[in-house]
N, C-alpha and C positions, 0 to 999 in steps of 0.2 A: 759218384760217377767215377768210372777206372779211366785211364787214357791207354791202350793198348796200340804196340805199334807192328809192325810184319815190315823188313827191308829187302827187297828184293830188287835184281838187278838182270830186267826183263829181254838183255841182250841177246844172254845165252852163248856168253863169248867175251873174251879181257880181247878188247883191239888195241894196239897202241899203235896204229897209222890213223895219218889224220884225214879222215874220211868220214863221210856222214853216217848217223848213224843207220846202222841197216833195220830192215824189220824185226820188231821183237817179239817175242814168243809170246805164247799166248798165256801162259800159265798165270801171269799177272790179270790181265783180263778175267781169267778163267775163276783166281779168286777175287777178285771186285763184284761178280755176277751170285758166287755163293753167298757171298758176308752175308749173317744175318741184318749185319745194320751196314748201310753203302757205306764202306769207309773213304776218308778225303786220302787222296793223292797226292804227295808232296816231289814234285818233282827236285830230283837234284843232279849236276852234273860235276867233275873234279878234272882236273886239266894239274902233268907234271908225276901221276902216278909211274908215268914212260921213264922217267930220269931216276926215279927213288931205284925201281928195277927192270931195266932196261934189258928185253930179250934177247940183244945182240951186244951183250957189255965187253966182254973177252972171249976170242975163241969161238962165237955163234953161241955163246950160254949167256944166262943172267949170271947177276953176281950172287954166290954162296949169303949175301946177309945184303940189306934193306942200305942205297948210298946213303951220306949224310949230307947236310946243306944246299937238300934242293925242295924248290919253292913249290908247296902245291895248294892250288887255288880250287874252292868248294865255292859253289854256288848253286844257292835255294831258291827255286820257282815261286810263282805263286800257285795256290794248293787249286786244284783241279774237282769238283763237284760232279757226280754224273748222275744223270735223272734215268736212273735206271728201268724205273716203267716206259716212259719216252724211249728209249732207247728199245728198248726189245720192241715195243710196237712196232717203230720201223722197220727197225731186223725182219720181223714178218710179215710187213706188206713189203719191204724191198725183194727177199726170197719168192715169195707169194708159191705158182707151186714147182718150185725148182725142186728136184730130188734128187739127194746124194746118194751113196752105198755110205750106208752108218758103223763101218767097220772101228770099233773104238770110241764111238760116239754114245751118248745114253740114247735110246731112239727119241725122248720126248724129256722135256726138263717140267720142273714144275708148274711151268710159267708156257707151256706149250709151246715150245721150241723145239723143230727138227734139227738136225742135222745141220741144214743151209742157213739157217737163221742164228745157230750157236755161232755159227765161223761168222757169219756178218756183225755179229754184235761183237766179238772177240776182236776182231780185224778193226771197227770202228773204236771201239777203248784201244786198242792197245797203239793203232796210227793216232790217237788223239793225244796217248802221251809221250809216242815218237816226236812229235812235232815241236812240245816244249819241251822235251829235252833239246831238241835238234835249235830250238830259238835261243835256250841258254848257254849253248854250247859254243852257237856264233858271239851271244855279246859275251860272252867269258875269253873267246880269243882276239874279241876286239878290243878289250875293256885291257886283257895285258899287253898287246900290242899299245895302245896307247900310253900305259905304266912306261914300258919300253923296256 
């Protein structure tokens, strides 16, 4: 058995304000829905990459090379399962017969998904892992906050 892994970083965007995160692209979903075999999800979040290079360091630029002796905090979810038959069945009774323009869309997937039922199953994974990121995110600022 291989262990094969793929990192991706489903923002679509380096934010360093501290804001929630925003919706994330689909691409990630997009490959969860191909793999031949569902692979698990390991959510992870990192707090302090702002301080190593900080957008506004001198002069409204980062600084030329990476600071040294600032703290940054990595924090691992628990792994994320998705029953991907279940999940597209509802995708297509939730669409039922809504119809989009398939402009860049495949018109049908192997699994008999239009259009409307890609973006709902896309939209459901990819807000499912918005959400643990967006939980790790909070106890990783509460968790330094308490550190102090």
């Amino acid at each position: 058995m291989t262990s094969e892994q793929l990192h991706t970083f489903p923002e679509g965007k380096v934010s360093q304000e501290d804001v929630p995160i925003r919706r994330l692209k689909w691409g990630t979903a997009s490959l969860i829905t191909r793999a031949h075999v569902t692979p698990i999800v390991l959510p992870i979040v990192h707090h302090g990459f702002e301080q190593v290079m900080p957008e506004n360091y001198l002069f409204g630029r980062r600084p030329p090379l990476p600071l040294c002796n600032r703290n940054i905090s990595i924090i691992v979810g628990e792994p994320i399962e998705f029953d991907l038959p279940k999940l597209r069945q509802m995708a297509l009774s939730t669409t039922g017969d809504l119809s989009l323009s398939s402009a860049g869309w495949p018109s049908a997937t192997p699994w008999g998904l239009d259009e409307a039922a890609q973006r709902c199953l896309y939209t459901t994974i990819s807000e499912t892992i918005r959400t643990a990121m967006e939980r790790l995110r909070a106890f990783g600022k509460s968790y330094l906050k308490s550190k102090g």
